[in-house]
C-alpha positions as a LaTeX table, in Angstrom:
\begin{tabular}{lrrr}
\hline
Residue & $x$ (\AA) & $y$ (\AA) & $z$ (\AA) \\
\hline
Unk1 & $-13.82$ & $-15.29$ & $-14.44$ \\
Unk2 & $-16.16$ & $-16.53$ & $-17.09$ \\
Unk3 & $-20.00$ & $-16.05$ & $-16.27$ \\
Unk4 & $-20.65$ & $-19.68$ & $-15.36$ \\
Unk5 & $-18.02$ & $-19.50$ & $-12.70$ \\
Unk6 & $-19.06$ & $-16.03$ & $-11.24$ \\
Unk7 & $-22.18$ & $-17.74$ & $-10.18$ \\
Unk8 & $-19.85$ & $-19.90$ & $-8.14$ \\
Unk9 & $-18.39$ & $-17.21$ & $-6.02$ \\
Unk10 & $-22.12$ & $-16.48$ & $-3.96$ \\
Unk11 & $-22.28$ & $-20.43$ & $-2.86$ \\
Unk12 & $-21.39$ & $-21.15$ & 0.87 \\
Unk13 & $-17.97$ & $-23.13$ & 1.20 \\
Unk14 & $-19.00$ & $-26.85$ & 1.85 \\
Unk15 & $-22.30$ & $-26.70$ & $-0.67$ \\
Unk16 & $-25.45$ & $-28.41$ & 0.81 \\
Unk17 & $-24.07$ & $-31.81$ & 1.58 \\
Unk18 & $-25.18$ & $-32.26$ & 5.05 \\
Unk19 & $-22.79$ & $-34.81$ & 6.93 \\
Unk20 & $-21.65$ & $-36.04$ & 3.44 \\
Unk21 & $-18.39$ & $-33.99$ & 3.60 \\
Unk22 & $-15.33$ & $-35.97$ & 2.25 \\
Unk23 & $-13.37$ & $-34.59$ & 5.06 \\
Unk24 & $-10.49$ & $-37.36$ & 4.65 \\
Unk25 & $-10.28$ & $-37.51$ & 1.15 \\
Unk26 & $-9.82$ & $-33.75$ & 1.25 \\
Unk27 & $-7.01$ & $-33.60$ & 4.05 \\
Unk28 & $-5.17$ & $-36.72$ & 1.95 \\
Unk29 & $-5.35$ & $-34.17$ & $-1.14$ \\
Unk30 & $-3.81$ & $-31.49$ & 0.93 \\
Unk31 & $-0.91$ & $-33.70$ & 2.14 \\
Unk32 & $-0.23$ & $-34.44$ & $-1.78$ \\
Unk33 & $-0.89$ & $-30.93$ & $-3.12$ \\
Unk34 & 1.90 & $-29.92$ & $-0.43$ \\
Unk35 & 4.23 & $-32.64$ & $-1.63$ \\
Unk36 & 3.93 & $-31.76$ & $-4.91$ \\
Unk37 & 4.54 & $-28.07$ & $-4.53$ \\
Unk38 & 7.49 & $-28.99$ & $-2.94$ \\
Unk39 & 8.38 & $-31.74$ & $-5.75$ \\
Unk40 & 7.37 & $-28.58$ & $-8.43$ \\
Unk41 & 10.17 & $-26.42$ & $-6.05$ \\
Unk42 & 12.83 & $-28.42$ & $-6.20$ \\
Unk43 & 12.62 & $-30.16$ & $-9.59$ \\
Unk44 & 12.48 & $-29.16$ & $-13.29$ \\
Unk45 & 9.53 & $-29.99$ & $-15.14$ \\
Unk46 & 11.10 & $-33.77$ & $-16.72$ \\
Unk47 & 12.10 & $-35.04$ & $-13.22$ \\
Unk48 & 10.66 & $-38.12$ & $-12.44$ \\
Unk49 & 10.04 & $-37.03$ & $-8.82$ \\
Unk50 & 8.47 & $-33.97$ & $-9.88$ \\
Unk51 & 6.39 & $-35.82$ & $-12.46$ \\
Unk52 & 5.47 & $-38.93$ & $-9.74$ \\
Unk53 & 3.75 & $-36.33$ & $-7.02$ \\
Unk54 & 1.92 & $-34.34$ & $-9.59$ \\
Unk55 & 0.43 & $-37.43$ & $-11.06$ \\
Unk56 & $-1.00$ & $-38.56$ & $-7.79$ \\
Unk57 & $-2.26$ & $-35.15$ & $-6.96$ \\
Unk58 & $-3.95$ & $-35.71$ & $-10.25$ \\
Unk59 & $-5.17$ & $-39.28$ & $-9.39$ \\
Unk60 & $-6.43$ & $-37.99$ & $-6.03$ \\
Unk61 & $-8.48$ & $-34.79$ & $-7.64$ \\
Unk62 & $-10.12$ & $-37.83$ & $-9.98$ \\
Unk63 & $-11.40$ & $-39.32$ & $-7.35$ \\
Unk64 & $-12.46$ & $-36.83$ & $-5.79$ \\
Unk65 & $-14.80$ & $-35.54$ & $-8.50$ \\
Unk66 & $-16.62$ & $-38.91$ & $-8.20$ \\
Unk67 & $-17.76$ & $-37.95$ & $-5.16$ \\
Unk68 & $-18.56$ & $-34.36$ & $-5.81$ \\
Unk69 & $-19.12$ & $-32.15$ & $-8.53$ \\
Unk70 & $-16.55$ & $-28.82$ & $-7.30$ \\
Unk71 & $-14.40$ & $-28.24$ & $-4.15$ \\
Unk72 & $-15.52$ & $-24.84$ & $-2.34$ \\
Unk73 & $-13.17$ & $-23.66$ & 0.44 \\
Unk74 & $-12.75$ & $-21.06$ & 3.08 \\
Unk75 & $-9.38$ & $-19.54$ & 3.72 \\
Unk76 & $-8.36$ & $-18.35$ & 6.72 \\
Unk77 & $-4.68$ & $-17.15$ & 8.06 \\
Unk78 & $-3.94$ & $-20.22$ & 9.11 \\
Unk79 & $-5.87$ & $-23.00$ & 7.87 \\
Unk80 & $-8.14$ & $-24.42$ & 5.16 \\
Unk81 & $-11.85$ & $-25.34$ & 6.17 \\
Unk82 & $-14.50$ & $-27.02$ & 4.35 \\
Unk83 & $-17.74$ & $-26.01$ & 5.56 \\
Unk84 & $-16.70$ & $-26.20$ & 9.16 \\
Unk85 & $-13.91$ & $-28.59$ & 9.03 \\
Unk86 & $-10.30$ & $-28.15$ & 9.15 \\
Unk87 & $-8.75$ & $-29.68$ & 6.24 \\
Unk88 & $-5.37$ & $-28.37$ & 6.23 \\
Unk89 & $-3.24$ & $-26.01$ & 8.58 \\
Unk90 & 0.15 & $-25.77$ & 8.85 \\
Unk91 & 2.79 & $-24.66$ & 11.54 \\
Unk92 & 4.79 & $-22.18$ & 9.78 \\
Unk93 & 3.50 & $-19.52$ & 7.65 \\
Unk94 & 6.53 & $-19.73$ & 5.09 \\
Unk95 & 5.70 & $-23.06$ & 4.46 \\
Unk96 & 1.65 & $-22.27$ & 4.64 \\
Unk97 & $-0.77$ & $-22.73$ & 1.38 \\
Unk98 & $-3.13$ & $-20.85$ & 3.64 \\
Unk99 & $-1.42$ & $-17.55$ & 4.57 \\
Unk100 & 0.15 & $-17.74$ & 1.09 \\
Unk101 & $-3.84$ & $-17.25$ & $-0.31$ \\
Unk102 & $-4.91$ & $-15.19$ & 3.22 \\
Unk103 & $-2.01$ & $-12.20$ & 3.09 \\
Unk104 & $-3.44$ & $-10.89$ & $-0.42$ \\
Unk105 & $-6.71$ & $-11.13$ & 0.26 \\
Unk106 & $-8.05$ & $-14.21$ & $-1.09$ \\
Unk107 & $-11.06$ & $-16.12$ & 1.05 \\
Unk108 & $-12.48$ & $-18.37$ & $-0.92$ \\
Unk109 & $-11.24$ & $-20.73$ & $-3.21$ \\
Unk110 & $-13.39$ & $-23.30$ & $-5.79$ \\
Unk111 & $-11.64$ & $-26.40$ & $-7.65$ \\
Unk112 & $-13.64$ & $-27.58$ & $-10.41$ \\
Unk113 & $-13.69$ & $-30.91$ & $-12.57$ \\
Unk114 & $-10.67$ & $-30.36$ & $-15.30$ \\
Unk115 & $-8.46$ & $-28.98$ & $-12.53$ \\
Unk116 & $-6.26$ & $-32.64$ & $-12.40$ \\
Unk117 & $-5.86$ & $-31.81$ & $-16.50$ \\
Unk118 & $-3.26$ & $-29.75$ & $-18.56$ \\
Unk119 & $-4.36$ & $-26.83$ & $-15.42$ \\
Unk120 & $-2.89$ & $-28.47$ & $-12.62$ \\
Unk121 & 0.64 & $-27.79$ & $-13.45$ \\
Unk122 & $-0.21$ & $-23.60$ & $-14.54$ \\
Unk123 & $-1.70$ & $-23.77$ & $-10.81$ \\
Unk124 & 1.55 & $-25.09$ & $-8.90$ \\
Unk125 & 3.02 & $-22.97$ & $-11.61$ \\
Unk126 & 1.22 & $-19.45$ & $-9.72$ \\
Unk127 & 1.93 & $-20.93$ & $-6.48$ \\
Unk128 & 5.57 & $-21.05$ & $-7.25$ \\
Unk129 & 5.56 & $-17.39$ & $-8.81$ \\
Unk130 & 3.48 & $-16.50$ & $-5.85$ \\
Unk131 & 5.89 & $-17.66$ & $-2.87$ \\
Unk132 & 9.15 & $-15.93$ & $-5.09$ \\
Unk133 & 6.94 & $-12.72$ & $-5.27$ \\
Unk134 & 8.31 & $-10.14$ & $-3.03$ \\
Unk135 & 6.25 & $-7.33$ & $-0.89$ \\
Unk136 & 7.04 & $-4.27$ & $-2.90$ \\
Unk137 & 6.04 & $-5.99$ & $-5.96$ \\
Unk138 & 3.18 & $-8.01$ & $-7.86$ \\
Unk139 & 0.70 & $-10.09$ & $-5.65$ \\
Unk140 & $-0.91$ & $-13.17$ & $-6.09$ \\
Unk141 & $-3.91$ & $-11.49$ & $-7.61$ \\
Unk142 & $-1.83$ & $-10.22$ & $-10.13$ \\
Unk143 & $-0.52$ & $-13.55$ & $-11.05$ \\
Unk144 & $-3.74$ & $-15.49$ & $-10.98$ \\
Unk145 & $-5.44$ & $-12.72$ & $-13.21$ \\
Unk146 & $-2.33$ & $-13.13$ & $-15.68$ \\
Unk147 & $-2.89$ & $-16.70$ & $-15.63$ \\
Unk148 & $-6.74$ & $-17.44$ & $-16.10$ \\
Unk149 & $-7.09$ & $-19.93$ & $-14.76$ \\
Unk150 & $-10.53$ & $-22.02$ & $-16.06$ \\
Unk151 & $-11.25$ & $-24.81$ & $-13.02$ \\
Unk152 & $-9.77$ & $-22.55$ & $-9.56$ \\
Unk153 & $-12.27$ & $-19.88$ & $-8.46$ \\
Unk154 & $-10.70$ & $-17.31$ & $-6.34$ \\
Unk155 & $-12.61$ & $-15.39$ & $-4.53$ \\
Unk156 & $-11.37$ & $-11.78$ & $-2.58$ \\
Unk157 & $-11.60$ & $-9.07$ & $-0.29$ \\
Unk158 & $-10.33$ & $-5.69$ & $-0.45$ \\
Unk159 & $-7.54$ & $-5.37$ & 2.31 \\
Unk160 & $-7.66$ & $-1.55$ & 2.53 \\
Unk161 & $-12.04$ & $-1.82$ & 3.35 \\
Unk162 & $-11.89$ & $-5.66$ & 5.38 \\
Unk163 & $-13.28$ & $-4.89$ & 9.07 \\
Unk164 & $-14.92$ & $-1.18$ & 8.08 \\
Unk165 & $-17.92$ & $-1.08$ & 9.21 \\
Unk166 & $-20.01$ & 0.55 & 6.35 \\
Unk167 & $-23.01$ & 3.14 & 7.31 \\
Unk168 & $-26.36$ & 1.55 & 8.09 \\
Unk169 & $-29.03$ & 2.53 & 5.36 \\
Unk170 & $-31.26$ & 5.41 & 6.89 \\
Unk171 & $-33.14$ & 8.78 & 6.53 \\
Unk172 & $-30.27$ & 11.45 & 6.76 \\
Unk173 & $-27.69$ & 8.48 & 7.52 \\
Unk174 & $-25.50$ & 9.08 & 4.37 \\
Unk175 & $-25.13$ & 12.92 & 5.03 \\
Unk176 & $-24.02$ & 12.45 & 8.84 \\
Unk177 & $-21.90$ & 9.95 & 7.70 \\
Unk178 & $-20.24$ & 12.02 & 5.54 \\
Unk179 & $-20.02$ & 15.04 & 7.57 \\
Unk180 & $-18.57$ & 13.30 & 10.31 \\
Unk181 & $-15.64$ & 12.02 & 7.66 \\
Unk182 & $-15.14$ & 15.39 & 6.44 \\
Unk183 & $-14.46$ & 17.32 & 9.79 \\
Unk184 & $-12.10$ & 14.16 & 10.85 \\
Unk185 & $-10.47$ & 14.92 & 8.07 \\
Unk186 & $-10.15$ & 18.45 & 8.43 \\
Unk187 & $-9.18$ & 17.95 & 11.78 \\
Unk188 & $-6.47$ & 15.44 & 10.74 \\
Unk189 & $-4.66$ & 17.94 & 8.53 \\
Unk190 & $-4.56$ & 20.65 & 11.30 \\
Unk191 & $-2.84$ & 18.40 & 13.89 \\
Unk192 & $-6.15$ & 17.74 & 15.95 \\
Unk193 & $-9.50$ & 19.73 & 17.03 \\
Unk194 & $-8.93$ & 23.30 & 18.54 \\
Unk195 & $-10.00$ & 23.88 & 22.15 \\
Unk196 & $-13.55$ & 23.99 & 23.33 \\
Unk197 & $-14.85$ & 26.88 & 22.95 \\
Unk198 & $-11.71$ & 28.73 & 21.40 \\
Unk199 & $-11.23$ & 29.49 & 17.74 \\
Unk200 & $-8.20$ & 28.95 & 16.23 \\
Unk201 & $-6.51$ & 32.06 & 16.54 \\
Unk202 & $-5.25$ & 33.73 & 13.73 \\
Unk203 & $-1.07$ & 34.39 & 12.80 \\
Unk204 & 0.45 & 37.51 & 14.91 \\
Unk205 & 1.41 & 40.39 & 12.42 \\
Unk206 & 4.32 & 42.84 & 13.61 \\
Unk207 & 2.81 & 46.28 & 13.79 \\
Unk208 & 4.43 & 49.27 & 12.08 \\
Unk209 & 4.98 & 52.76 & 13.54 \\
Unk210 & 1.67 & 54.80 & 13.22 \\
Unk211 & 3.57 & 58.20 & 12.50 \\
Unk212 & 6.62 & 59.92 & 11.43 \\
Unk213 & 8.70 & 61.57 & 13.62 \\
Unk214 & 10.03 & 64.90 & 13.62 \\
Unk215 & 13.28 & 63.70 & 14.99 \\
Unk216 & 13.75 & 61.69 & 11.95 \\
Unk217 & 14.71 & 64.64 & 9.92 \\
Unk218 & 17.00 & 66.20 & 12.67 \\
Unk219 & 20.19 & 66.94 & 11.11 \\
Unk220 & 21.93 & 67.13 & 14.18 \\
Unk221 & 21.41 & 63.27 & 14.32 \\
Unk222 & 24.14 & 63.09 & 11.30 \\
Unk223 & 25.99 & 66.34 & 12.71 \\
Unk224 & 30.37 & 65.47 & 12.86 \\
Unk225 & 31.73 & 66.31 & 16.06 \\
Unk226 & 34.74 & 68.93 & 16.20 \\
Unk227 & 37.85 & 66.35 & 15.35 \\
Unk228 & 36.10 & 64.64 & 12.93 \\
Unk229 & 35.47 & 68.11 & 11.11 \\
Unk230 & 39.75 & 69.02 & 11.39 \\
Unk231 & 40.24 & 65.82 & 9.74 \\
Unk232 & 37.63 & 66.32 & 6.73 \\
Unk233 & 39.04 & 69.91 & 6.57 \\
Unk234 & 42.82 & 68.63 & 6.30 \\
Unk235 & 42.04 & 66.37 & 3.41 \\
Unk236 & 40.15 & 69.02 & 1.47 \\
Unk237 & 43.50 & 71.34 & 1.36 \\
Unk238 & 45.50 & 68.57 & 0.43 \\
Unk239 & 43.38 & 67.66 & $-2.51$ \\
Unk240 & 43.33 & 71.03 & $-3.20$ \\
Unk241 & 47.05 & 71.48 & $-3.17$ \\
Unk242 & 47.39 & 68.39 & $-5.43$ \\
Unk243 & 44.89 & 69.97 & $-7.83$ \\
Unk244 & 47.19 & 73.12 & $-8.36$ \\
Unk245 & 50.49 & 71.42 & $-8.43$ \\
Unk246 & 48.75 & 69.66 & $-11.38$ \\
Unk247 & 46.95 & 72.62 & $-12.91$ \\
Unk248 & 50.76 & 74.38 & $-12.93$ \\
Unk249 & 52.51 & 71.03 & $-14.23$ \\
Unk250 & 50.18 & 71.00 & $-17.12$ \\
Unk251 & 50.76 & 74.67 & $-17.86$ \\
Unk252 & 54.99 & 74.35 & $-17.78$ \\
Unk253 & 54.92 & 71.20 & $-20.33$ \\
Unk254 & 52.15 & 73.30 & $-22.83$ \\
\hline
\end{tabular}
């Protein structure tokens, strides 16, 4: 936005023309801007439909500028006001120029003499590109900043800080504020305050035994009992007997 337009974006939509609003002539240029988006829809660019709507969108924004010098509106979800009149609503939001501009954001938009030129067109051009765009992706801020556009005036909020109430200006107001932000957060990322007047209390650790035991070196704790030592017996004097048989094989074939 070029610095002659910025200074745009502080003015009140509906300027200071007392009862002098062209409410009429501004809901007749809604009705065509909505039948040529359609027409711009539904027909290529050499159409002679297509080409008959957006010339009389044209012819209606010359007029227009004869009796005023820029077009400042206020968007809201549903409808299109200039100053406090309603110049265009619509039933359905799929079909809705205003919740189109409302759902990213924008709440105030400025046509300006030179719109009904070579512009008009590139503007039903982002409108198009605008209804296509899905969720996940680009938004129409994206595409108006990609077209520069020189005679529409767009003017937005951010969605994540609309209807935060900011902190009002004060001794000691700023740290408070920020304190109070802090422990909410802190708060948030334990699951929620502790108890009054309780602490949080800290992880249970398994104890270990203090001392050794005497009993842990008993060897009658590994003792074998009196069959178990017949067994252990009977297979040492077999392996013994196998060891001679071999120590007198090896002997014989020397």
């Amino acid at each position: 936005m070029s610095d002659a337009l910025t200074g745009l974006a502080g003015e009140s939509a509906g300027g200071d023309w007392g009862d002098d609003l062209p409410v009429a002539e501004v809901q007749s240029l809604f009705v065509t801007l909505g039948k040529a988006f359609r027409a711009f829809q539904l027909y290529d660019r050499n159409n002679p439909v297509r080409q008959r709507f957006v010339e009389s969108l044209r012819a209606e924004f010359t007029a227009l500028w004869t009796q005023i010098d820029k077009l400042p509106l206020r968007v809201a979800e549903d409808n299109i006001y200039l100053a406090d009149a309603t110049v265009y609503g619509a039933e359905s939001r799929a079909d809705s120029l205003a919740f189109l501009f409302f759902r990213d954001g924008v709440r105030e938009i400025i046509f300006l003499p030179g719109i009904e030129g070579d512009e008009l067109e590139r503007f039903l051009g982002v409108l198009q590109k605008a209804r296509k765009l899905v969720p996940e992706g680009e938004d129409l801020l994206t595409v108006l900043w990609e077209e520069d556009l020189q005679y529409f005036v767009h003017i937005f909020v951010d969605l994540l800080a609309e209807g935060v109430e900011l902190p009002e200006p004060g001794a000691g107001s700023d740290q408070k504020q920020m304190k109070a932000a802090l422990q909410a957060l802190a708060e948030g990322c334990r699951g929620g305050p502790p108890e009054s007047g309780q602490g949080a209390a800290p992880p249970e650790e398994k104890e270990g035994p203090a001392t050794v035991s005497k009993d842990d070196f008993n060897p009658t704790l590994y003792a074998l009992d009196p069959r178990e030592m017949e067994i252990l017996a009977g297979e040492l004097r077999s392996a013994h007997s196998s060891s001679s048989t071999l120590t007198n094989l090896g002997s014989w074939l020397r």
